[in-house]
C-alpha positions in Angstrom: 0.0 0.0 0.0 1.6 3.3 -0.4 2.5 5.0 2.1 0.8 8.4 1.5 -2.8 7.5 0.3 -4.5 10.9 -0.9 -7.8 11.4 1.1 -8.8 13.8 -1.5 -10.1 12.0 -5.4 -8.2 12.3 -8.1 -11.2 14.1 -10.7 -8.8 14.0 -13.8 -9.5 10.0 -13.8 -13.1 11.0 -14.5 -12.5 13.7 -17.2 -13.2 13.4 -20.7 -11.4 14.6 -23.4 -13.2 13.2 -26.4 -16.7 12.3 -27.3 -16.3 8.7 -27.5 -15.1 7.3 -24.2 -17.3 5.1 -23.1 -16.1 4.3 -19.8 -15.7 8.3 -18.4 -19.1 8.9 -20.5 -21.0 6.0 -18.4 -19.2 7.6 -15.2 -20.4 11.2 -16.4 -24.0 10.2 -16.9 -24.1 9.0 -13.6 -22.3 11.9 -11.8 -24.7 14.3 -13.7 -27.9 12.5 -12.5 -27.0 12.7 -8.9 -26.4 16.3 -9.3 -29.5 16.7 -10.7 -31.6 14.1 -8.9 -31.2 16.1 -5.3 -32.9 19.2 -6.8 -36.2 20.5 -7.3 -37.7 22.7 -10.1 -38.6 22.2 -14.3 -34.5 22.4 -15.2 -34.0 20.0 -12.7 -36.6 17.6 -14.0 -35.5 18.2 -17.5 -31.9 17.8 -16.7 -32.6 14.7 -14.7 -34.5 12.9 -17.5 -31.7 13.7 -20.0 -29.0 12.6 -17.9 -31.1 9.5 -17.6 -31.0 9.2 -20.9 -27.5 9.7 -21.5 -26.8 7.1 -19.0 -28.9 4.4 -20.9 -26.7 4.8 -23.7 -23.9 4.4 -22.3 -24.8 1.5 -20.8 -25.7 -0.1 -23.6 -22.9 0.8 -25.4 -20.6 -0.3 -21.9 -22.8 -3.3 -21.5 -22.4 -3.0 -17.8 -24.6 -2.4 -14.8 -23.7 0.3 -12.9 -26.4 2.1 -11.0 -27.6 5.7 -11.3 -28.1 5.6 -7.6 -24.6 4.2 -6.8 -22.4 5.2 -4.2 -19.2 5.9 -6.1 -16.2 8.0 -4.8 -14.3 10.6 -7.1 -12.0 9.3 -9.1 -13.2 6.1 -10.1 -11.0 4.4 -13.1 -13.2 1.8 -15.9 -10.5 1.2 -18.0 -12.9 -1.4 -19.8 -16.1 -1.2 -18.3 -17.7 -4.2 -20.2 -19.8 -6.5 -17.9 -19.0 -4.5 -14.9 -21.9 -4.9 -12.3 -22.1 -3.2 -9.4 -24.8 -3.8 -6.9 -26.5 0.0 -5.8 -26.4 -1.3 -1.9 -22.3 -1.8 -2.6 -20.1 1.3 -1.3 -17.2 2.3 -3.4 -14.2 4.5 -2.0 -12.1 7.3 -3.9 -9.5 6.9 -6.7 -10.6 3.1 -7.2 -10.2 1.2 -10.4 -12.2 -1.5 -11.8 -11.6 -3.6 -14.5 -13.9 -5.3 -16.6 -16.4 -8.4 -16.0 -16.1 -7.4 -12.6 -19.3 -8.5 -10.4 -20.1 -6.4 -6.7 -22.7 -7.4 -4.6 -24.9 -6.1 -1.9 -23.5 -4.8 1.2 -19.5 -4.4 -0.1 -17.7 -2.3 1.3 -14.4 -0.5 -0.9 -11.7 1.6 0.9 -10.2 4.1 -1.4 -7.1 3.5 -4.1 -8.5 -0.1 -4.0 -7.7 -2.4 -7.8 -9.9 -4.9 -8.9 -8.7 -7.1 -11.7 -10.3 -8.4 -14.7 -13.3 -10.8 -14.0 -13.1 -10.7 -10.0 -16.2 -11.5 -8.1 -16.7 -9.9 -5.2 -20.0 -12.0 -4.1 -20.4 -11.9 -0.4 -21.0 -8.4 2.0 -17.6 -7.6 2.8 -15.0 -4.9 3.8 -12.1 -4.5 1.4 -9.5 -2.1 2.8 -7.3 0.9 1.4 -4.6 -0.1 -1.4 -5.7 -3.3 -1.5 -5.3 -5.0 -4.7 -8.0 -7.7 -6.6 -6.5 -9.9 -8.2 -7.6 -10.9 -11.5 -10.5 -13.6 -11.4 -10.3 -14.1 -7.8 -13.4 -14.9 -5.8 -13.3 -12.9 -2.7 -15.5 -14.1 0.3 -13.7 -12.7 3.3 -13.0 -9.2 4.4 -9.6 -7.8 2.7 -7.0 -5.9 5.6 -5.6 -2.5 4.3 -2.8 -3.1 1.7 -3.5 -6.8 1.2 -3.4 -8.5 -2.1 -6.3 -11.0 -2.9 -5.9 -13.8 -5.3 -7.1 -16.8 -6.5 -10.3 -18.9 -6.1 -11.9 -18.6 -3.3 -9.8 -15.6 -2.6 -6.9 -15.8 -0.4 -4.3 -13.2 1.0 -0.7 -13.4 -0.4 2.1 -12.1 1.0 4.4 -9.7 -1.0 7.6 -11.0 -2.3 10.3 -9.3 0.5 13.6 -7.7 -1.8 15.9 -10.2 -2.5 
């Protein structure tokens, strides 16, 4: 884990700089409905219904199932968002990334700078602490310490390779 995690999220990890981006896009949609969502007024309504919109198509286009009622911290990374699903009850901390076919129940529980590899499941209500890392296809079913590394299936903790 490194040894100065920023409390703060990183927002350039969410910024897009083209049109098609699928992945920040999705993210966007998502952030701009829960802005929206919490107000009251016609610009909010029609601003709410279009980022609804906007959200649908990106999903689609993501094929993934994140929810517009999702509680997401800043700075969250979908390098491939295809097949992500994310369950609305899960809780995910700041500058985390998430790789694709990735499957997040109810009642999980992400620290912040947390990596989940490609196709990990996630599939019981856990607590997965800052800096830890997800391995890749790994079936985690027990809480994950601060800093830890997760692999394999079910799950288990490794410990990292001391210098040689």
């Amino acid at each position: 884990m490194p040894t100065s995690v920023a409390k703060e999220p990183d927002w350039s990890r969410e910024t897009t700089d083209r049109w098609w981006d699928p992945a920040k896009q999705l993210i966007k949609s998502i952030r701009r409905y829960q802005k929206w969502q919490g107000k009251s007024g016609t610009l909010a309504d029609c601003m709410t219904k279009l980022a609804v919109l906007h959200y649908r198509f990106w999903t689609v286009i993501t094929a993934s199932d994140i929810p517009l009622n999702c509680q997401i911290g800043g700075g969250l990374l979908l390098l491939h968002p295809n097949g992500i699903v994310i369950h609305p009850d899960a809780t995910i901390g700041r500058n985390c990334l998430i790789l694709q076919q990735v499957t997040i129940v109810s009642g999980v529980n992400i620290g912040d700078h947390v990596d989940i590899g490609a196709g990990a499941k996630i599939i019981r209500p856990v607590t997965i602490g800052d800096g830890a890392r997800i391995g890749a296809n790994a079936v985690v079913l027990q809480d994950v310490p601060a800093g830890a590394t997760v692999v394999g299936i079910p799950g288990r903790i490794i410990q990292p390779r001391s210098p040689a």
